[in-house]
py3Dmol code that shows the C-alpha trace and the ligand (Angstrom):
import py3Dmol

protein = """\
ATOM      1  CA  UNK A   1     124.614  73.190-172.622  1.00  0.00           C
ATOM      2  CA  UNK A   2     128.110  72.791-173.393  1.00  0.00           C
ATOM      3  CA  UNK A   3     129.076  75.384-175.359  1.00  0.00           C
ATOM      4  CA  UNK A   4     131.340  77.741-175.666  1.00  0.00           C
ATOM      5  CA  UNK A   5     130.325  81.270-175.659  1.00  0.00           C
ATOM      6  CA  UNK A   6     132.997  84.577-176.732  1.00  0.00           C
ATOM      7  CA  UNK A   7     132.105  87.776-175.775  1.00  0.00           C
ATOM      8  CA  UNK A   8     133.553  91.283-175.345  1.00  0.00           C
ATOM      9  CA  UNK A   9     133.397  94.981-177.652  1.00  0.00           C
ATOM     10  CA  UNK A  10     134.243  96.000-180.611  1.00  0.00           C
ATOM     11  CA  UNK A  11     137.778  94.008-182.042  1.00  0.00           C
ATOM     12  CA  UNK A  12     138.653  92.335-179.020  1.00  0.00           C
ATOM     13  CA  UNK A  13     139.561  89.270-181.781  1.00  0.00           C
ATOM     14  CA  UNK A  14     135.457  87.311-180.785  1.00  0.00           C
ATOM     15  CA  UNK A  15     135.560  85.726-184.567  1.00  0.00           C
ATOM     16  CA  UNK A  16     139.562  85.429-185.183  1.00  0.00           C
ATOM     17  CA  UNK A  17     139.608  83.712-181.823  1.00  0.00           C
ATOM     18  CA  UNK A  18     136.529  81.490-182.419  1.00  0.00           C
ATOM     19  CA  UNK A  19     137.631  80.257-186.095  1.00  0.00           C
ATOM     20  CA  UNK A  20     140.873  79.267-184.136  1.00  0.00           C
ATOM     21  CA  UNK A  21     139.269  77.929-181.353  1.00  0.00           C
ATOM     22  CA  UNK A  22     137.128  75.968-183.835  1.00  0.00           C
ATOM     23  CA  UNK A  23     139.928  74.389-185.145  1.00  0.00           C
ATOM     24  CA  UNK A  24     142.030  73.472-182.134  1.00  0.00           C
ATOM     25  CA  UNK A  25     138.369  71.912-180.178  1.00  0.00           C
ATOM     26  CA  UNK A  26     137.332  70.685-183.441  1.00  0.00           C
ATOM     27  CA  UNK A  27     134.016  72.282-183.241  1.00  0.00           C
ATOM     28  CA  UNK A  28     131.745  73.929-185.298  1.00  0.00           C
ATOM     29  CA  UNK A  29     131.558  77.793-185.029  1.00  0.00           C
ATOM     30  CA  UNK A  30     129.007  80.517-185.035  1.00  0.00           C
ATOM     31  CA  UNK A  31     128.872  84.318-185.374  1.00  0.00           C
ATOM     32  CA  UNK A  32     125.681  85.609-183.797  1.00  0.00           C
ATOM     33  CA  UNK A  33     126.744  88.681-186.480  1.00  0.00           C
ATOM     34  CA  UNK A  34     127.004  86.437-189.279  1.00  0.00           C
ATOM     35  CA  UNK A  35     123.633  84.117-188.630  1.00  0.00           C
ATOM     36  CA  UNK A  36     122.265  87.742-188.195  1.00  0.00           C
ATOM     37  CA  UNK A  37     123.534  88.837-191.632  1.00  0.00           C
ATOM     38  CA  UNK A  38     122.355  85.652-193.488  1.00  0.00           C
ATOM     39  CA  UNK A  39     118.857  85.539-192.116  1.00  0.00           C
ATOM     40  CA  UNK A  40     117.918  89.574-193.000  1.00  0.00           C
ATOM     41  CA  UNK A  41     119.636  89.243-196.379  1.00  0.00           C
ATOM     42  CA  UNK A  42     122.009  92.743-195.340  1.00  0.00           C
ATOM     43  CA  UNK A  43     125.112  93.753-193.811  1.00  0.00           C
ATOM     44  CA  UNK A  44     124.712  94.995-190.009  1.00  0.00           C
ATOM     45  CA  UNK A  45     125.239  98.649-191.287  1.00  0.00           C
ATOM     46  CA  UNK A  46     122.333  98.093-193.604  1.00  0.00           C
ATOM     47  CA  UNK A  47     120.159  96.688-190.908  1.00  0.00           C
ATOM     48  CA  UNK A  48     121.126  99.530-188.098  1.00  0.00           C
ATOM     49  CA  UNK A  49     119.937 102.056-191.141  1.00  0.00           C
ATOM     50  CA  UNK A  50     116.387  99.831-191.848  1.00  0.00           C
ATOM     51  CA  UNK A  51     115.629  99.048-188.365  1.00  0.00           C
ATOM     52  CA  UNK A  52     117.038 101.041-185.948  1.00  0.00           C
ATOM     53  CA  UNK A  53     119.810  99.538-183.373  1.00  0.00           C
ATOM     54  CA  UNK A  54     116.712  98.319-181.261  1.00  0.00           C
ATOM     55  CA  UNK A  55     115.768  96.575-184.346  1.00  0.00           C
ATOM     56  CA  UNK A  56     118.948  94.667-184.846  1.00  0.00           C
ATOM     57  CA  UNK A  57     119.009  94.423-180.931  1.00  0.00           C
ATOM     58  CA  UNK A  58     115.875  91.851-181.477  1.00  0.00           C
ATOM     59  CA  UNK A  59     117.253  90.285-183.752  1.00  0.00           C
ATOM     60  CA  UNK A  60     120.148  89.261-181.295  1.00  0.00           C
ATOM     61  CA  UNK A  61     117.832  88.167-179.133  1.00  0.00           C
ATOM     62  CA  UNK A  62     116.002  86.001-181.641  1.00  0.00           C
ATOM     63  CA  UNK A  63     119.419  84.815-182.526  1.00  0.00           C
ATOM     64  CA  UNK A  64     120.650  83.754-179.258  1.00  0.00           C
ATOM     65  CA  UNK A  65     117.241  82.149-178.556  1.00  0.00           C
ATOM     66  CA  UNK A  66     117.958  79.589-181.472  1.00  0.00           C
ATOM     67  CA  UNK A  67     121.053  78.831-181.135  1.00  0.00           C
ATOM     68  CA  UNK A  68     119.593  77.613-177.286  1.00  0.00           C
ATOM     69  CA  UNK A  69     117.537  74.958-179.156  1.00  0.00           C
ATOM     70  CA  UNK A  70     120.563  73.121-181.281  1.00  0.00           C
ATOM     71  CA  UNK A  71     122.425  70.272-179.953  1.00  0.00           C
ATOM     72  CA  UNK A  72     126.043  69.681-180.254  1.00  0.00           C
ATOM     73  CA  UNK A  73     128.542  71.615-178.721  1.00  0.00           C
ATOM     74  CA  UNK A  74     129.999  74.619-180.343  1.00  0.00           C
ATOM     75  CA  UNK A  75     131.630  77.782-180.328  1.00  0.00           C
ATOM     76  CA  UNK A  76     129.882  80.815-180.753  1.00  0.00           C
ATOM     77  CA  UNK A  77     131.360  84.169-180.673  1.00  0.00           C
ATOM     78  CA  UNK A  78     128.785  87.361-180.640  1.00  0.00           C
ATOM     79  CA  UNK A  79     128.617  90.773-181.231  1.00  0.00           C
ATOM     80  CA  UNK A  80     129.967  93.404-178.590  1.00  0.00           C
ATOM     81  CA  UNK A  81     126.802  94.523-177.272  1.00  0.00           C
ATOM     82  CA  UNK A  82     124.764  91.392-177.118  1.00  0.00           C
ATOM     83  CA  UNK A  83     125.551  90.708-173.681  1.00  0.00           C
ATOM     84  CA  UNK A  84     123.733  94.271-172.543  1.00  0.00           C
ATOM     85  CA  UNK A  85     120.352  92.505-172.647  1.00  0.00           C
ATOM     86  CA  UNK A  86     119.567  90.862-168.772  1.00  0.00           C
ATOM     87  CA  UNK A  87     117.550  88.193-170.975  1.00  0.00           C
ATOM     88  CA  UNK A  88     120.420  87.790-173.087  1.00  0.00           C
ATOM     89  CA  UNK A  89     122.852  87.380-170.367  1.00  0.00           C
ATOM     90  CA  UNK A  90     120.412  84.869-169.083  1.00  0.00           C
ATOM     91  CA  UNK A  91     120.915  83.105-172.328  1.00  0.00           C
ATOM     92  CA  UNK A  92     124.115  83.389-172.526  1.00  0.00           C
ATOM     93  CA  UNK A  93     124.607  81.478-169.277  1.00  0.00           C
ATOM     94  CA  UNK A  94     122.011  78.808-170.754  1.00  0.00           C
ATOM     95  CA  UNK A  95     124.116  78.274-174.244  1.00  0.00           C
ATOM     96  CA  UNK A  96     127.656  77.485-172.346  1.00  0.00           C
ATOM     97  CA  UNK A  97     131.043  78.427-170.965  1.00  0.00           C
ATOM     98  CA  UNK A  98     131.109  82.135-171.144  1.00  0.00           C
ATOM     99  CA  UNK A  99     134.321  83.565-171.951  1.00  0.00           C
ATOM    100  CA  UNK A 100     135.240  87.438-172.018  1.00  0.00           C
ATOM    101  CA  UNK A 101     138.222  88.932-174.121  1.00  0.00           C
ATOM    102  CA  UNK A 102     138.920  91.889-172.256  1.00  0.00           C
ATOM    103  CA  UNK A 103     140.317  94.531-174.100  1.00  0.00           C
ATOM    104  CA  UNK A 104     141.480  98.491-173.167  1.00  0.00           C
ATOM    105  CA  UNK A 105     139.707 101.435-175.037  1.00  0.00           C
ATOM    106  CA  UNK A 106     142.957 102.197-176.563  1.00  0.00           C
ATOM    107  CA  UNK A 107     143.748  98.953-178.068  1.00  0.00           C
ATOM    108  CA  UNK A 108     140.310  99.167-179.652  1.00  0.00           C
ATOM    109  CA  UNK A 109     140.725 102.391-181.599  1.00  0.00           C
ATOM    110  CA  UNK A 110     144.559 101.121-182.501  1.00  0.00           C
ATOM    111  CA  UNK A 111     142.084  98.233-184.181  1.00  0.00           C
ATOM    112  CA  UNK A 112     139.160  99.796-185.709  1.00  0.00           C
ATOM    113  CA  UNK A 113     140.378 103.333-186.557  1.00  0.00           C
ATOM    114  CA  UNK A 114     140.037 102.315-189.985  1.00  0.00           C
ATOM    115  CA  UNK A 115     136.975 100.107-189.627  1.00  0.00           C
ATOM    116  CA  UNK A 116     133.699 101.228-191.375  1.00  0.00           C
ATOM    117  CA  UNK A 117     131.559  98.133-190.637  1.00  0.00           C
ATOM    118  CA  UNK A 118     130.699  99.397-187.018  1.00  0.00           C
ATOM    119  CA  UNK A 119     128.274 101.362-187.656  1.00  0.00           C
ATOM    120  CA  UNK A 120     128.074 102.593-183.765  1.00  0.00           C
ATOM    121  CA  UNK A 121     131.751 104.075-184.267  1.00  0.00           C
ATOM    122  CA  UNK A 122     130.958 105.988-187.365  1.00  0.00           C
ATOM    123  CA  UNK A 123     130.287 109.256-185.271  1.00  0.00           C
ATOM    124  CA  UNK A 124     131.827 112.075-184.672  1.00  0.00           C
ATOM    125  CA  UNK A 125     134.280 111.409-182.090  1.00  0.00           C
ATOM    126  CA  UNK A 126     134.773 107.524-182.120  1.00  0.00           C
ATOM    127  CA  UNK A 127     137.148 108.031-179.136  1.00  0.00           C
ATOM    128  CA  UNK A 128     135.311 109.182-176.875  1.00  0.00           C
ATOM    129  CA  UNK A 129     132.018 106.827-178.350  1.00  0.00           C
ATOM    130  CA  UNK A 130     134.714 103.806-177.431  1.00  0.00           C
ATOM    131  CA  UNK A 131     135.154 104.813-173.699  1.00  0.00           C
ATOM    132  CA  UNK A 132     131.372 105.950-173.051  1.00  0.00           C
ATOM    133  CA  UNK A 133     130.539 102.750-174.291  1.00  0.00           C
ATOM    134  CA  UNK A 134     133.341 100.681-172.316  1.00  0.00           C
ATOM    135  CA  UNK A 135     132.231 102.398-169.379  1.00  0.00           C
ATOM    136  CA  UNK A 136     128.570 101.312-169.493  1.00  0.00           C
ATOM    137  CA  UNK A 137     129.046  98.017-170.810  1.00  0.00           C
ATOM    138  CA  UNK A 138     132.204  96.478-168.625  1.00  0.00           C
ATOM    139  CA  UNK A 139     130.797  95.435-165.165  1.00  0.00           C
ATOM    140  CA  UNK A 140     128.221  93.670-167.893  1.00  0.00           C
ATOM    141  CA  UNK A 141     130.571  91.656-169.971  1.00  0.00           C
ATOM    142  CA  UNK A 142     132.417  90.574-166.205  1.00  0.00           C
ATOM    143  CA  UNK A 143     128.678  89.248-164.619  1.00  0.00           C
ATOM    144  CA  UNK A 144     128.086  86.988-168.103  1.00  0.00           C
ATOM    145  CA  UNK A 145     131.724  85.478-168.291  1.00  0.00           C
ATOM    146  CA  UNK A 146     132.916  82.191-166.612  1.00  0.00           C
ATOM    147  CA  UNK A 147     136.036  83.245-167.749  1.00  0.00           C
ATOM    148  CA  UNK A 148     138.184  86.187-168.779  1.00  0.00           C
ATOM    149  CA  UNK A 149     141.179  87.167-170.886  1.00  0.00           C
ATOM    150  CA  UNK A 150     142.436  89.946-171.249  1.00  0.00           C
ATOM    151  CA  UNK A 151     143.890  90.104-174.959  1.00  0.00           C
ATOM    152  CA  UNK A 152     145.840  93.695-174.899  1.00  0.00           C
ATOM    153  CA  UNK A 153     149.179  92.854-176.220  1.00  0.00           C
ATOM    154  CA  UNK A 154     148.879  89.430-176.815  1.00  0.00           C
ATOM    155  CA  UNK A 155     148.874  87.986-180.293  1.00  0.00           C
ATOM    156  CA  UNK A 156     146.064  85.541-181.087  1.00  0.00           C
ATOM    157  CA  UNK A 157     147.748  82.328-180.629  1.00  0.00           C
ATOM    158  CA  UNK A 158     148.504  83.733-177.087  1.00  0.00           C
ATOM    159  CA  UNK A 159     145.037  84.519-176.319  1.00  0.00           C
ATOM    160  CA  UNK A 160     143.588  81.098-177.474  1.00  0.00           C
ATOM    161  CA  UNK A 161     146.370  78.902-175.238  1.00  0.00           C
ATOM    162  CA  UNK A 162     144.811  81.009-172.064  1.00  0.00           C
ATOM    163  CA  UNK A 163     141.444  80.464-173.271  1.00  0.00           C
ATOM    164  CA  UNK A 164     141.834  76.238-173.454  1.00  0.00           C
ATOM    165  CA  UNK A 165     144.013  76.502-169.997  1.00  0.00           C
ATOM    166  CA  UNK A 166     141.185  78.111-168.439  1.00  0.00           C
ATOM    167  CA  UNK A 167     138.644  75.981-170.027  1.00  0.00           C
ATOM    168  CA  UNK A 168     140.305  72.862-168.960  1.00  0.00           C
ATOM    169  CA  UNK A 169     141.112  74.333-165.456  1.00  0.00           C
ATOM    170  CA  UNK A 170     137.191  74.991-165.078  1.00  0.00           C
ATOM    171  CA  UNK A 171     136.535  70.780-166.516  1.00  0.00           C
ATOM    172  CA  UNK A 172     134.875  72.211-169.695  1.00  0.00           C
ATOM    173  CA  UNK A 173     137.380  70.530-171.928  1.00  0.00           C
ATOM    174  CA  UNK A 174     139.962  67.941-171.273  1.00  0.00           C
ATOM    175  CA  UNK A 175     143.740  69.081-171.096  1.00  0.00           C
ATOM    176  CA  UNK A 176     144.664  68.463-174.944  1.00  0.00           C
ATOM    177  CA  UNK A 177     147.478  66.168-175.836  1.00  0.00           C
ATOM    178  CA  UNK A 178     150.248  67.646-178.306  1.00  0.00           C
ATOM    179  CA  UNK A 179     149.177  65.034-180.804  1.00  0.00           C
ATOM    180  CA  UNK A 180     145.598  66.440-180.544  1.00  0.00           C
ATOM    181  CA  UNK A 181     146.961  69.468-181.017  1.00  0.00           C
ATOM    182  CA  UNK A 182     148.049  68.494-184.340  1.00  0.00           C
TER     183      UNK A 182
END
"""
ligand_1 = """\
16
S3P
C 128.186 95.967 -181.877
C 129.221 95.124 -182.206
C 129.320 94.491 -183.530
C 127.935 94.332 -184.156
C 127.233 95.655 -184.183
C 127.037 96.242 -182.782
C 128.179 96.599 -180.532
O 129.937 93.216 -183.419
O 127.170 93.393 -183.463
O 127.966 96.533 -184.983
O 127.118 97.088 -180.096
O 129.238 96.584 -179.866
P 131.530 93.005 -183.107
O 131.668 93.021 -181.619
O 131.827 91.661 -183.683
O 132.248 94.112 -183.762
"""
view = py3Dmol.view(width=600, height=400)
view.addModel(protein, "pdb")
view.setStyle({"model": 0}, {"cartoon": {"style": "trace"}})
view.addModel(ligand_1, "xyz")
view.setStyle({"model": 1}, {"stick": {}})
view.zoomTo()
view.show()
């Protein structure tokens, strides 16, 4: 399939960049978080406190499973621990292009530290939660992705221009005109 797949953790930009990327590719877009959302009827919070995180883990699964049956080529951007799953990275691969946004620990508390919608950071010491987690889940993200950006210090228009270079260095979309550019 011939989509185009953003991962990476917590506020590495996955849905900023996608709407964008959306835009620029002219393609539609979907949140694994969002489909997630709609389907259950509650916020992620409110299904981590109903289900458990294995629970809403499932659901990912379920999620990513679906989106493998629809045509049409799209971007989809996902939450930060999706890719953790070996089925899911398996998935991943099947849906598209997989591209990380690598980000530092640092630049992701600068971003969330007043976040209450991730309901893994509300703990105790959100710090250290954000490096633990990083730690585990890094050589993960880097065997799903095609492709990776790192995002640190880059404003979003920056990190989407190095997203289409690589895609059209790898022959997953052609180089795009300024015109098309629009
Ligand atoms: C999670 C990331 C969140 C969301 C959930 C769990 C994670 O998505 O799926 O809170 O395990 O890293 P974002 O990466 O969009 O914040």
């Amino acid at each position: 399939m011939n989509n185009v797949v953003l991962i990476g953790f917590m506020g590495c930009g996955k849905s900023t960049v996608g709407i964008r990327l959306s835009y620029r590719l002219r393609r539609i877009v979907e949140d694994t978080d969002k489909l997630i959302e709609k389907r259950a009827g509650m916020t992620i919070s409110e299904i981590f406190d109903a289900r458990g995180e294995e629970g809403f883990r499932q659901m990912e699964t379920e999620c990513l499973k679906e989106l493998c049956t629809q045509t049409g080529e799209r971007i989809v951007s996902t939450g930060g621990g999706l890719p953790m799953r070996e089925e899911n990275r398996a998935l991943l691969k099947k849906l598209g292009c997989v591209v990380y946004l690598r980000i530092s620990p640092e630049c992701v508390w600068e971003r969330l530290k007043d976040d209450t919608s991730r309901p893994l950071l509300q703990c105790e010491n959100p710090t250290e939660k954000i490096r633990t987690l990083m730690e585990a889940r890094a050589g993960k993200y880097e065997t799903a992705a095609d492709l990776i950006v790192d995002v640190d210090g880059k404003d979003m228009e920056q990190v989407v221009a190095e997203i289409l270079a690589g895609l059209a260095a790898c022959g997953v979309i052609k180089e795009q005109t300024e015109e098309e550019i629009g």
